[in-house]
Every structure is written in structure tokens, then in C-alpha cells.
C-alpha positions as MATLAB code, in Angstrom:
seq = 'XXXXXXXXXXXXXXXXXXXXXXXXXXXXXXXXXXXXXXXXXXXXXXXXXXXXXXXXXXXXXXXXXXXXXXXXXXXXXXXXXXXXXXXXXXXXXXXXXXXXXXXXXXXXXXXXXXXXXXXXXXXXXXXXXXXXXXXXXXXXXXXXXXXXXXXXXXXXXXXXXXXXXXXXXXXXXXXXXXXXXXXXXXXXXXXXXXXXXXXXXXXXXXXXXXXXXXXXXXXXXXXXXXXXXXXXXXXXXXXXXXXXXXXXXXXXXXXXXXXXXXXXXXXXXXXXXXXXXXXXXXXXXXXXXXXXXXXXXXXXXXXXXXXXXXXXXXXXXXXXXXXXXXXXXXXXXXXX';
ca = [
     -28.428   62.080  -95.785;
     -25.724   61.876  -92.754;
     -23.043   60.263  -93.714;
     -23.627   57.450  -90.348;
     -26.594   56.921  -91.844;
     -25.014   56.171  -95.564;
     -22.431   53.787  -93.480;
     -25.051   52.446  -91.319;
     -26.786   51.220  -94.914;
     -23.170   50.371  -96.669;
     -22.317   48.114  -93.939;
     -25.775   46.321  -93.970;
     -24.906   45.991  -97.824;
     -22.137   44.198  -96.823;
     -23.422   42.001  -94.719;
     -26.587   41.179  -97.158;
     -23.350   40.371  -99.680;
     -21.890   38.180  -97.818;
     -24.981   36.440  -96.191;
     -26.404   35.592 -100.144;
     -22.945   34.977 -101.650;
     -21.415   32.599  -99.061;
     -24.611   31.575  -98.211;
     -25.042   29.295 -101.258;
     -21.211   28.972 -100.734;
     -21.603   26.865  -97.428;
     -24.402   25.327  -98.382;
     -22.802   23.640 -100.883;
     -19.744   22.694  -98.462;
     -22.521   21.028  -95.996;
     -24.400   18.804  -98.614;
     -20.992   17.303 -100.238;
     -21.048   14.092  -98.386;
     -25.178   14.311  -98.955;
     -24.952   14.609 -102.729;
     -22.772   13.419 -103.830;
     -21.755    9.405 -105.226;
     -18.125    9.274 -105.752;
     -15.285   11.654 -105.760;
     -16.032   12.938 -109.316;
     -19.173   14.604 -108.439;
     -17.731   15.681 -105.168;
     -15.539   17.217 -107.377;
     -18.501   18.661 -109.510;
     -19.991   20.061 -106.071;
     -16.665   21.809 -105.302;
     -16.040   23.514 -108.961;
     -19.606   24.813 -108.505;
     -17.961   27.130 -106.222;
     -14.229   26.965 -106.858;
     -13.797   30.409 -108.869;
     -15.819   32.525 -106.551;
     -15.862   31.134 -102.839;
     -12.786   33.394 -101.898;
     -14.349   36.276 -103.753;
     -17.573   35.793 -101.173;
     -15.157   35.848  -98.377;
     -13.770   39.057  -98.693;
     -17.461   40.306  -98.012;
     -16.548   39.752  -94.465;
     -13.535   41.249  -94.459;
     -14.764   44.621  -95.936;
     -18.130   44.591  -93.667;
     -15.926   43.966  -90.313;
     -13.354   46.303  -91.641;
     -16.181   48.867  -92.571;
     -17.574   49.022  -88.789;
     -13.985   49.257  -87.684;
     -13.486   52.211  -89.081;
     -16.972   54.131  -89.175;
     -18.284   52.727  -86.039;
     -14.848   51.210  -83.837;
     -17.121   51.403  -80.833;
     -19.642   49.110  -82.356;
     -17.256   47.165  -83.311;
     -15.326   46.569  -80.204;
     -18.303   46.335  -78.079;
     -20.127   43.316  -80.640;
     -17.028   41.603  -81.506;
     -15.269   41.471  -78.359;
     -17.984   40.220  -76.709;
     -18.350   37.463  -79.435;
     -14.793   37.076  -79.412;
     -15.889   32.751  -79.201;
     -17.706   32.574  -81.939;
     -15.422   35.173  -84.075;
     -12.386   33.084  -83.387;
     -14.204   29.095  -84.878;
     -15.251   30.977  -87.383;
     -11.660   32.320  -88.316;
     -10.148   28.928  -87.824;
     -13.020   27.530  -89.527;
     -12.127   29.862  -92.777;
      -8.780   29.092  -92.885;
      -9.166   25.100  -92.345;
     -11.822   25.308  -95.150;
      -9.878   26.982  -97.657;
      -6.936   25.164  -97.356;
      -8.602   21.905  -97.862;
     -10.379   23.609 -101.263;
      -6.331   23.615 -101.878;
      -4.988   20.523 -100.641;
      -7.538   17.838 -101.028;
      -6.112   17.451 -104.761;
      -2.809   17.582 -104.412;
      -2.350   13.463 -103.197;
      -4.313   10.942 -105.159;
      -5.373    9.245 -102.690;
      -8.787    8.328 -101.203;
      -8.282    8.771  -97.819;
      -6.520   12.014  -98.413;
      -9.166   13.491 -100.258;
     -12.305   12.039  -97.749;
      -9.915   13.738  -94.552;
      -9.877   17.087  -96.161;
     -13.970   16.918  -97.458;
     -14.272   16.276  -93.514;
     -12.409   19.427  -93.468;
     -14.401   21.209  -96.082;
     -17.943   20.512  -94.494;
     -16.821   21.266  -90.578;
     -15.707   24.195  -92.545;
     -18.771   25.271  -93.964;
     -20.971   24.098  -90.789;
     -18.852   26.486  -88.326;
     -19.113   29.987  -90.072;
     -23.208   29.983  -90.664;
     -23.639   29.172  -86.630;
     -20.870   31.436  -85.573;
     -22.123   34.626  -88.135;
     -25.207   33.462  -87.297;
     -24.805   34.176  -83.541;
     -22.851   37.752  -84.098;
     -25.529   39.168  -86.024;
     -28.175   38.306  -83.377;
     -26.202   39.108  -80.767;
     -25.742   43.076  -82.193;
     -29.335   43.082  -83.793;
     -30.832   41.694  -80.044;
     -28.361   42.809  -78.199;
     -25.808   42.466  -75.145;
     -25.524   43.325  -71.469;
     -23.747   46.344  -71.828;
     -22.714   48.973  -69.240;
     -22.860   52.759  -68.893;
     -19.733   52.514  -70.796;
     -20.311   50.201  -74.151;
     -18.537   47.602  -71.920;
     -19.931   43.946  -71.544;
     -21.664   42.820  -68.234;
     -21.067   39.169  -67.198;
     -19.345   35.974  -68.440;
     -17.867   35.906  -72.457;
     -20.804   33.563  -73.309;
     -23.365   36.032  -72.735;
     -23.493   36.232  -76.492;
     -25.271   32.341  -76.129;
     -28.849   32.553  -75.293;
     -31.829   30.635  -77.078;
     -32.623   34.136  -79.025;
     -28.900   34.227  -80.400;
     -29.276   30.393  -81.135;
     -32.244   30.718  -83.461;
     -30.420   33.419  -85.128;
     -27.874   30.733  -85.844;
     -29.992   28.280  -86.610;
     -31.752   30.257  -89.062;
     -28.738   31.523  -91.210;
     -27.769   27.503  -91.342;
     -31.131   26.308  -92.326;
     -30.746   28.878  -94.957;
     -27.485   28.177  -95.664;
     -27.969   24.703  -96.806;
     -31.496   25.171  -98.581;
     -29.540   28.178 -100.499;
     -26.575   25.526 -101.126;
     -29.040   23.118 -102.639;
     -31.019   25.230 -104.562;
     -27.612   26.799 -106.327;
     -26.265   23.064 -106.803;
     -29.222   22.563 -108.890;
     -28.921   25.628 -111.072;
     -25.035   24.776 -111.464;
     -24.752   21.220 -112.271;
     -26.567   18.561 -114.681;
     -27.383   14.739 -114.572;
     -28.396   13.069 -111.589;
     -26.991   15.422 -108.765;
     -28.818   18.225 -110.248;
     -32.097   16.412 -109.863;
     -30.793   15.157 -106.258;
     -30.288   18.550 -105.456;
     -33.804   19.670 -106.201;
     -35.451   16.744 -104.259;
     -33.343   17.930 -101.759;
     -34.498   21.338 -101.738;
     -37.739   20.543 -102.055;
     -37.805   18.455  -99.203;
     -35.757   20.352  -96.738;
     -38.237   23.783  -97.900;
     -39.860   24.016  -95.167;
     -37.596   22.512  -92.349;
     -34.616   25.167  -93.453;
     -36.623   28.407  -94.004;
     -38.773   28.198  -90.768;
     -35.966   29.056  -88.236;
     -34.762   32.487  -90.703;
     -38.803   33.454  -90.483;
     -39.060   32.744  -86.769;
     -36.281   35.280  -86.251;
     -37.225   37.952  -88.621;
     -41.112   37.395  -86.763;
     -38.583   37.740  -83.512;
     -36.562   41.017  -84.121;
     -40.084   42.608  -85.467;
     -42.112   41.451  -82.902;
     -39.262   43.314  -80.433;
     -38.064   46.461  -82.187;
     -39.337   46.487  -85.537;
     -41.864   49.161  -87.041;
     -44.495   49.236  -89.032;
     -42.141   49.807  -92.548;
     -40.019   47.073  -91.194;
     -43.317   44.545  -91.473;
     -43.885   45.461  -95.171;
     -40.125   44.128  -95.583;
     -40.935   41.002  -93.537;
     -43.996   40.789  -95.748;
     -42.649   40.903  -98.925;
     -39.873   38.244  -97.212;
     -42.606   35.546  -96.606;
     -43.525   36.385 -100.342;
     -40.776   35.362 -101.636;
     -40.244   32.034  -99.868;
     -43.536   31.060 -101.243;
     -41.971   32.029 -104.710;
     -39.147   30.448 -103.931;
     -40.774   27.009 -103.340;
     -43.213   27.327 -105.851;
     -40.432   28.013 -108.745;
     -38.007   25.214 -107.399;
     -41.175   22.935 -107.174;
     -41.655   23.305 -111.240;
     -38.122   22.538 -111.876;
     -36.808   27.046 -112.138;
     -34.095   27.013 -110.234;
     -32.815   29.859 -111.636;
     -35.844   31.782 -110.419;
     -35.959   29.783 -107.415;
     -31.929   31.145 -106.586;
     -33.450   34.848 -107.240;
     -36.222   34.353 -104.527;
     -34.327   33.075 -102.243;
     -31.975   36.731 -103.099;
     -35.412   38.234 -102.565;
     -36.041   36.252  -99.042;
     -32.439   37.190  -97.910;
     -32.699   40.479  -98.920;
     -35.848   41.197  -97.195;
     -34.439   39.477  -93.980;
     -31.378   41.741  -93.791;
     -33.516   45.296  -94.263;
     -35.972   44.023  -91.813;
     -33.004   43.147  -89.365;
     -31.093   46.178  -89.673;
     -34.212   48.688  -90.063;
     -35.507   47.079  -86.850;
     -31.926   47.657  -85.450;
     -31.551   51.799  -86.301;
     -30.715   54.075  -84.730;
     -28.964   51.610  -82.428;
     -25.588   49.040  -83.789;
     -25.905   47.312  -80.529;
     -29.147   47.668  -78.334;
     -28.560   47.049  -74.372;
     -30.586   44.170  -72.543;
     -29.628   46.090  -68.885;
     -30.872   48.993  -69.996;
     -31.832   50.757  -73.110;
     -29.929   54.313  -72.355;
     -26.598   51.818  -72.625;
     -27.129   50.945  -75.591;
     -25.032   52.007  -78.844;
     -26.320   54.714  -81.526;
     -25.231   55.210  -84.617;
     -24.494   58.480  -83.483;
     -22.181   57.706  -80.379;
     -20.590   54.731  -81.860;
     -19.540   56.353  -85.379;
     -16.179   57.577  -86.232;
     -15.300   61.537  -87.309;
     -17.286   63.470  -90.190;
     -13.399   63.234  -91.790;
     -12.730   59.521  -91.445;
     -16.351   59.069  -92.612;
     -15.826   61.611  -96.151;
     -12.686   59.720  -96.623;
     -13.966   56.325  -96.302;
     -17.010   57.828  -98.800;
     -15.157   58.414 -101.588;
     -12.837   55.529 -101.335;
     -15.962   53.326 -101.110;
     -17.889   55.595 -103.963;
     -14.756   54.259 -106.027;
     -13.931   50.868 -105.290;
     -17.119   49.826 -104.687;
     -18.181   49.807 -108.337;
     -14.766   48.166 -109.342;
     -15.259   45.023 -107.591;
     -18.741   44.984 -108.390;
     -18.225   44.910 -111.496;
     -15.427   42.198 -111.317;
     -17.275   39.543 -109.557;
     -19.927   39.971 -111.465;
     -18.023   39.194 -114.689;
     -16.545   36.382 -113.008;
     -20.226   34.904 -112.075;
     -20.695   35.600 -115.390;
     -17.880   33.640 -117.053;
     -18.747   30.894 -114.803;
     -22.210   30.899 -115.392;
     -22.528   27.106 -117.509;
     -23.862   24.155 -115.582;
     -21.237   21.473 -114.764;
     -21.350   17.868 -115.122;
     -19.071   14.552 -114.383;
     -18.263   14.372 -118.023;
     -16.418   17.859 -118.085;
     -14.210   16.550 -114.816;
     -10.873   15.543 -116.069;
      -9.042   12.519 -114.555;
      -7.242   12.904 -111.784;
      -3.387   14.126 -112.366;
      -1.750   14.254 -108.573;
       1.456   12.506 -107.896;
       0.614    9.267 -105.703;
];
């Protein structure tokens, strides 16, 4: 196998990461002033994901910094043109993490409701803008004999791009809710899976829609078995959170997201960024990659690492796995 094709599939990999893990991740930042009572289970909410949501971050990080260096003109030519939506999702980040920080640091009600306002803007923000770069490179841009963008810098916005955002929110939150229920216990556990339940339909559509978009435009026929087996799973995934599995329900979903991103990116090869002037513009795999030497390099640094932090956030899911309730939240201890 070439290595662009093994970084072509590593950096999909990446994204699928980082689409499941912070998916959940925001979803749970959306629904906290949904679920939640009182600050103690908005505190519940937040320790669902407080030991791993900067562990799903650096998903990002590695999958941007992955198509930097094996494919720096697919890089520059997506991200430059979505240079918008890059940069509220970057401020989004940083506002969101810094309120996981602050919001306990005053006790104070007011202090803590500003910075959940920050926390849920926080979560809303990413989904949309991610949302909108990986339509934008899987449906493409007005790009130029040269890789170069045609036109305005919100060429990126179009109603194709929007249901691409749309459909990683809807997910999002239906992925948050789902997760809140398999992590917590008492009333917002069950409050959670009403939730879920009722949003089902309403939150998967849009991610469907797409997926039925992207094949119905460049897929083939191996790429419809994986969007087959994706509608599968969404009816598993209702049925199990239906009978009260959310475990099960959680791994569906996995399944659903899964199935999305090969379907996406297998309707997307051999091009990183397809051309809606003309197709002869558009990037390859081939004449956006880096050299065979940067890519051996980057191999077996990746064939090392990769395993390592594997390895370590799964033994930190693991350590976290026990449900949560108010009862195990602590008073509060912050200086006035």
C-alpha cells in the first residue's frame, strides 16, 4: 500500500476520533442548561466529561497537524479557505476550556451561570464550524488551476456545507445525551434518555441526509454498503436506547459515526479537495501529498506513538468508567 494512501486512511482515523470522542463531548456542553436542575447536577454533567474532554481535543490537533505535513497543499487550500469557520472554532476551544477551569473557582451563582453560558456557546460553535470544514473538503471549493480559491472567503457557506453542519450538531447533541445517560444515575440519567429518545429522529436525519448527499454525488457502489450498514446502526441505536441499553446504544451510535466517516472519505478518494469549477482543479492525494521521506518518517513516528496514546486514553476511559450521581458531588469549597 502507498504510503498517501496509508496517510490518506490515518488522517480519516483522526478525524473519525475526534468526531465520536468530542462528539459526545459537546453534546454534553449543549444540553447543560437542558438537563440539568441546579448547579450540582450541572456539576454532574460536567465531571461526565472532566477527565477526558482535553484528551478528545488533541484529536484535532494531530488530524490538522497530520494533513500539514503529509498533504500541506490540502491543507492550505481547505483551511485557508475556511479560515472563518477555523478561527470561532479556535476561540470557541479556548473560551470553552477555560470556563471548564474557572467556573469553580468563585462561589458564586452568577459566576458560575456566566461561564456555563460560556461552556455551551462553547460546545455549539465547534460542531457547526467542523461541521462546515469537512463538507467543504469532502464537496468541495472553487478552486483554480493552481489549488487557489476562486471568489469571496465565504464560499465555504452554501446550503450543502450547512447540512454538513447541521448534521455533525444534530449528532452532536443526540451523542451528548445518549453518553449522559450511560454516565450518570437518578433522575438526569432518565432525563437524558427521554431526551434521546425524543430528539432520535430530529438529530440523526440531517447526518443521513448528508451521507445520502456525498453518495448520491461521488460515492461508489462499496461506499453504499458503508452507508448501509450506517442506517443499520441508527436503527440499533434507537432500538437499544428505547429498552433502557445505553451502553449499547453509545456503541451504535460508534457504529453510525463510523460508517459516516468511511462513506465520506471513500466517496472523497483519490481527491482531499474536489473542485466545483472544474474537476481537473481539483486536489489528489497524489499532487497534494508531501515527499516519500517526510511520509516514512511521519510512518514510523505514527507506527510508535500511535499505540502509546491509544493505550493511555483508553485506560483513562477506563478508570473513569462508573456512573456519577449528585450524592458523590462534594460541597462546594471556593473562596467567596
Amino acid at each position: 500500500m502507498e504510503l498517501v494512501l496509508v496517510w490518506f486512511v490515518i488522517i480519516a482515523f483522526l478525524w473519525l476520533g475526534y468526531l465520536f470522542l468530542e462528539g459526545f463531548d459537546f453534546g454534553v456542553g449543549m444540553l447543560l442548561p437542558v438537563l440539568s436542575r441546579n448547579d450540582k447536577e450541572r456539576r454532574v454533567m460536567i465531571n461526565t466529561i472532566g477527565p477526558v474532554w482535553d484528551g478528545n481535543e488533541v484529536w484535532i490537533i494531530v488530524a490538522g497537524g497530520a494533513m500539514f505535513a503529509a498533504f500541506p497543499a490540502w491543507y492550505a487550500g481547505l483551511f485557508s479557505a475556511a479560515y472563518l469557520p477555523l478561527l470561532f472554532v479556535l476561540l470557541a476551544l479556548i473560551g470553552r476550556g477555560v470556563a471548564f477551569e474557572y467556573r469553580g473557582k468563585i462561589d458564586s451563582e452568577r459566576w458560575r451561570r456566566s461561564w456555563d453560558k460560556v461552556i455551551v456557546i462553547g460546545s455549539i460553535v465547534p460542531p457547526v464550524g467542523v461541521g462546515f470544514i469537512l463538507a467543504s473538503t469532502i464537496l468541495g471549493l472553487p478552486l483554480d488551476a493552481d489549488g487557489n480559491r476562486v471568489g469571496t472567503p465565504f464560499e465555504a457557506f452554501r446550503w450543502d456545507t450547512a447540512l454538513g453542519a447541521l448534521a455533525l450538531t444534530g449528532f452532536s447533541l443526540l451523542h451528548g445525551a445518549v453518553f449522559i445517560a450511560l454516565k450518570t444515575d437518578g433522575d438526569i440519567r432518565h432525563r437524558a434518555r427521554r431526551l434521546a429518545i425524543g430528539m432520535f429522529p430530529f438529530a440523526i436525519l440531517p447526518l443521513l441526509a448528508f451521507a445520502a448527499l456525498v453518495q448520491l454525488r461521488h460515492g461508489s457502489d462499496w461506499t453504499l454498503g458503508t452507508l448501509a450498514v450506517t442506517v443499520g446502526a441508527v436503527f440499533v441505536a434507537w432500538w437499544r436506547i428505547t429498552v433502557g441499553r445505553e451502553g449499547q446504544a453509545f456503541a451504535a451510535l460508534g457504529v453510525v459515526i463510523t460508517g459516516a466517516v468511511v462513506t465520506l472519505f471513500g466517496a472523497l478518494y483519490p481527491d482531499v479537495l474536489p473542485s466545483t469549477l472544474d474537476t481537473a482543479n481539483s486536489l489528489t492525494v497524489e499532487g497534494a501529498s508531501s515527499g516519500d521521506y517526510t511520509l516514512t518518517v511521519m510512518t514510523w513516528v505514527a507506527a510508535f506513538g500511535t499505540p502509546a496514546v491509544l493505550v493511555y486514553q483508553g485506560w483513562t476511559y477506563w478508570v473513569f468508567r462508573k456512573r456519577i450521581r449528585t450524592s458523590h458531588i462534594p460541597p462546594v469549597h471556593a473562596p467567596r
